[in-house]
N, C-alpha and C positions, 0 to 999 in steps of 0.2 A: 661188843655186840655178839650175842649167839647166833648160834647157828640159824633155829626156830625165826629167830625174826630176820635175819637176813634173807631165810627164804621166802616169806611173808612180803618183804619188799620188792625180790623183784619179779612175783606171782602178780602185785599191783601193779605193779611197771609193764610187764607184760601185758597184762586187764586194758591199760591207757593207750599202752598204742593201738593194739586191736580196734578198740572204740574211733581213735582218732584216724585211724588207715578206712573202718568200712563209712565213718563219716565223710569223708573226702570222696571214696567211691561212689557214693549217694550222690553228693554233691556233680560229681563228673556227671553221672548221668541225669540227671535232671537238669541241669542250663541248658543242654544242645536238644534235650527234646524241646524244652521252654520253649529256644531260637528257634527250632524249624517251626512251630505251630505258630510263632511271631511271621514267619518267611510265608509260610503256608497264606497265613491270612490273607496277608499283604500280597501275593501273588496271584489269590482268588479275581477270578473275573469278574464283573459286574453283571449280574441278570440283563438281560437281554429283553427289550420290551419289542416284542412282538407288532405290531401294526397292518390291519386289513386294509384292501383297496379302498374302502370307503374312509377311510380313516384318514388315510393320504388326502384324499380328493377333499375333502373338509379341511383339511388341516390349514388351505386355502382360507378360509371364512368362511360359517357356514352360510351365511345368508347371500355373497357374495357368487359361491360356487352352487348354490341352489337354482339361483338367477341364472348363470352359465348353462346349467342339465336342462332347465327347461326351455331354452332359448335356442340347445341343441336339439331337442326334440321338433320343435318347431320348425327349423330349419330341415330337419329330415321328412318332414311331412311335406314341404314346401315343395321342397327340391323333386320328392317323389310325385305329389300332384303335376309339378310344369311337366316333367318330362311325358306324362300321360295324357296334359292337355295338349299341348305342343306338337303330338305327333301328327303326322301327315293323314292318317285314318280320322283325327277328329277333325282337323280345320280344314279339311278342302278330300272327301271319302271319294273313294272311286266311283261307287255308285249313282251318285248324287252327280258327279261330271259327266257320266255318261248319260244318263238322264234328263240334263239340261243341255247337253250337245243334240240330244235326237230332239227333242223340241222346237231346237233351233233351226235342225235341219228340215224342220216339216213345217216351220213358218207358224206352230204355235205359241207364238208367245205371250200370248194371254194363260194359257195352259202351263208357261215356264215359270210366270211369276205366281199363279197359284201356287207351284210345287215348290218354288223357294220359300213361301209364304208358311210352309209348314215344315218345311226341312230344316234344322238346327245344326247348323254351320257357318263358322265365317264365311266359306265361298257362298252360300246362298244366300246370304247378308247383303252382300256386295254384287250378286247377279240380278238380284231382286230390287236395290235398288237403282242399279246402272236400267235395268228394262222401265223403270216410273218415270224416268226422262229422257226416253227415247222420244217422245213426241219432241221434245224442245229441242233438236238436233245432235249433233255430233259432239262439239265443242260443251252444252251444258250435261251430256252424260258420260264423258271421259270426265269431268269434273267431278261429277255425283259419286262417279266407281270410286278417284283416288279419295274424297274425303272418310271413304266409308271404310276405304282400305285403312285411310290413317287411322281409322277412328277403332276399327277391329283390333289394328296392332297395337295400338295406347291399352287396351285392356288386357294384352297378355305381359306387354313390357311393364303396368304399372303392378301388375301383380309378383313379378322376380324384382322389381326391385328392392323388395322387402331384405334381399340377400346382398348385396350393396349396403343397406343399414348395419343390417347386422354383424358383416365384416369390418365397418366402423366403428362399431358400440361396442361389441365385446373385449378388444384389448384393453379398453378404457376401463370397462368392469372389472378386469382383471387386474390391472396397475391397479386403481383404484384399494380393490382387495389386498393387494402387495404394500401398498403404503400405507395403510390402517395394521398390515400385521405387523410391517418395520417399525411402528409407533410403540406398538403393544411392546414390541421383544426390547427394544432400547429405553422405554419403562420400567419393564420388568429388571435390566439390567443397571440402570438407575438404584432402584431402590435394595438389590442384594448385591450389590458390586463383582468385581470385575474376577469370582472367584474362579469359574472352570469357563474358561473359552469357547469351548466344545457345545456349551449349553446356547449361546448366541447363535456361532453358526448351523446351528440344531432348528432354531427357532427362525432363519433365515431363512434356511432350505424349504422349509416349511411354509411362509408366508409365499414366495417363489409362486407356487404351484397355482395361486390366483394366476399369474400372468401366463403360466404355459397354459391353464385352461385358455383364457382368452383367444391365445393363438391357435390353439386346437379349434375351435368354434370358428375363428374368422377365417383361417386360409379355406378351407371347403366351402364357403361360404361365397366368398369372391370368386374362387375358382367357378362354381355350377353355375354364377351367373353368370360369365360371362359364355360359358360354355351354350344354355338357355338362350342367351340373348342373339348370341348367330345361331342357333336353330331356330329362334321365329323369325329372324330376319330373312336365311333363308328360306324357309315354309311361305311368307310375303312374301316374296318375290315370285316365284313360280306360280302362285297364289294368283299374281297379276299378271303374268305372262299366261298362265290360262282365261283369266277374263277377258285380254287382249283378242286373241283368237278366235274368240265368243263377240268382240263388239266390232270388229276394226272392218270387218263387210256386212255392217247389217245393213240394210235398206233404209238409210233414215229418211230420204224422200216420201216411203209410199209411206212412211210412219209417222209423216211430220200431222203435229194437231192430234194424236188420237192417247188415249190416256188408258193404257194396261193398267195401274192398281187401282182396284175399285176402293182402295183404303185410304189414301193420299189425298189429303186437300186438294181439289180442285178449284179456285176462283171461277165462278159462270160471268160472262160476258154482261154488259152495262145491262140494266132494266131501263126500259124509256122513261119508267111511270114513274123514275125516282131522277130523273133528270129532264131539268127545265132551262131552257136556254135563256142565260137574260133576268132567272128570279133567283135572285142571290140566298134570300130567306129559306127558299124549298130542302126538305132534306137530302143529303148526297148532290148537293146542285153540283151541277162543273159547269163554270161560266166557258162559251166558245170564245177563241180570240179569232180577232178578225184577222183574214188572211193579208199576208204581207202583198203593199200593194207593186205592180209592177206597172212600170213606164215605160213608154215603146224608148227605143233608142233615138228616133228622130225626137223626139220630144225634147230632149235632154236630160240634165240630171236632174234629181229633187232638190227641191229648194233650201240652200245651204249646204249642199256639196259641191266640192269642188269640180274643178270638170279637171 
């Protein structure tokens, strides 16, 4: 072999490693960039889906938690109307007591029941009718006052008890809602199987939110009424403990027979011209019965009684 090609050979030789050393170097550095943008990937968070309060609040059912908002609106109207009908200024005003006291105390009570007549208060409800059966005694207008007292407080307590319902009915809207979305999500899981867990309990949490509305609407709900229902009870009671004061020394003697409301039936006493004694046929007749007869003592008994 010459010279010439032995150096020729190992000019190639030298050529091949070169080649096969910066290939390897190539190689080194492209797998681990590869691996990290494999790692990278793989270690990338998942977007974050964002969700507004109304988003949440629906996520209950929308038809469900629509029901709920309005049922709570309602309820806040309620609650705010009792508390402004219920107060003491509307059902029994200071005014209006002082005003039917000085009438009383100047013996006009024909003057009292005009002014109840036109005053718009449960106490003038209740003064105005206790003063229409003053003629009929004691006993028939203590009666008059409590049914009038019942009858005032049946319209404040049937108007709060709307809130009693409603602390009934909304958990049930809400379970209700809760168990139509548990249908949904274990359908939903049904049909794509049992792949990310995360997705179920997502869809849980989510249905949920029927029920906590429910309970958001009902507790307040129970609570003002019962709250409402001893402030009318006590508002009645002092209610009667002032008409008491007003009835319990009136004069029903010099009062007996005489009729203060000129607006109340009054029945007028028999007409002769429409009663005939004795003619059954006549209109309005009233037959008399004969008086029971009486036997001296020395006579004896009547006949067929025993002695």
């Amino acid at each position: 072999m010459s010279i010439s090609t032995a150096l020729s050979l190992s000019s190639l030789s030298r050529r091949f490693h070169g080649a096969v050393l910066g290939l390897s170097l190539f190689c080194a550095g492209l797998f681990p960039v590869s691996a990290w943008a494999q790692t990278a990937d793989a270690a990338a968070p998942a977007p974050v889906v964002t969700k507004t309060l109304l988003d949440r609040i629906m996520g209950g059912g929308t038809v469900f938690m629509t029901a709920l908002m309005a049922i709570s609106v309602f309820v806040f109207w309620l609650v705010t109307d009792s508390f402004m009908r219920t107060s003491f200024k509307r059902l029994m005003p200071a005014a209006q007591l002082i005003a039917i006291k000085d009438k009383f105390a100047n013996g006009d009570y024909r003057g009292a029941i005009e002014f109840c007549g036109v005053a718009d208060s449960p106490l003038a409800n209740v003064v105005r009718v206790g003063l229409a059966k003053v003629g009929l005694g004691k006993p028939d207008t203590e009666s008059a006052i409590f049914m009038q007292l019942e009858r005032e407080r049946t319209v404040y307590s049937s108007s709060i008890s709307y809130l009693s319902v409603v602390g009934v009915v909304t958990p049930m809207i809400g379970l209700t809602g809760t168990v139509f979305g548990m249908i949904k999500a274990f359908d939903t899981l049904g049909s794509s199987g049992m792949g990310d867990p995360t997705k179920l309990s997502a869809a849980i949490g989510t249905v949920l939110v029927a029920t906590a509305g429910g309970l958001v609407v009902a507790i307040p709900a129970f609570t003002f009424y019962y709250i409402l229902r001893n402030r009318i009870n006590v508002a009645f009671r002092q209610m009667q403990a002032e008409v008491a004061i007003l009835f319990d020394l009136l004069p029903y003697d010099l009062l007996a027979g005489i009729h203060l409301d000129r607006k109340s039936f009054v029945p007028a006493g028999p007409d002769a011209r429409t009663i005939s004694p004795g003619v059954t046929n006549a209109p309005f007749a009233v037959r008399t019965a004969a008086p029971f007869p009486v036997r001296p003592a020395a006579a004896g008994p009547f006949p067929g009684q025993q002695r």
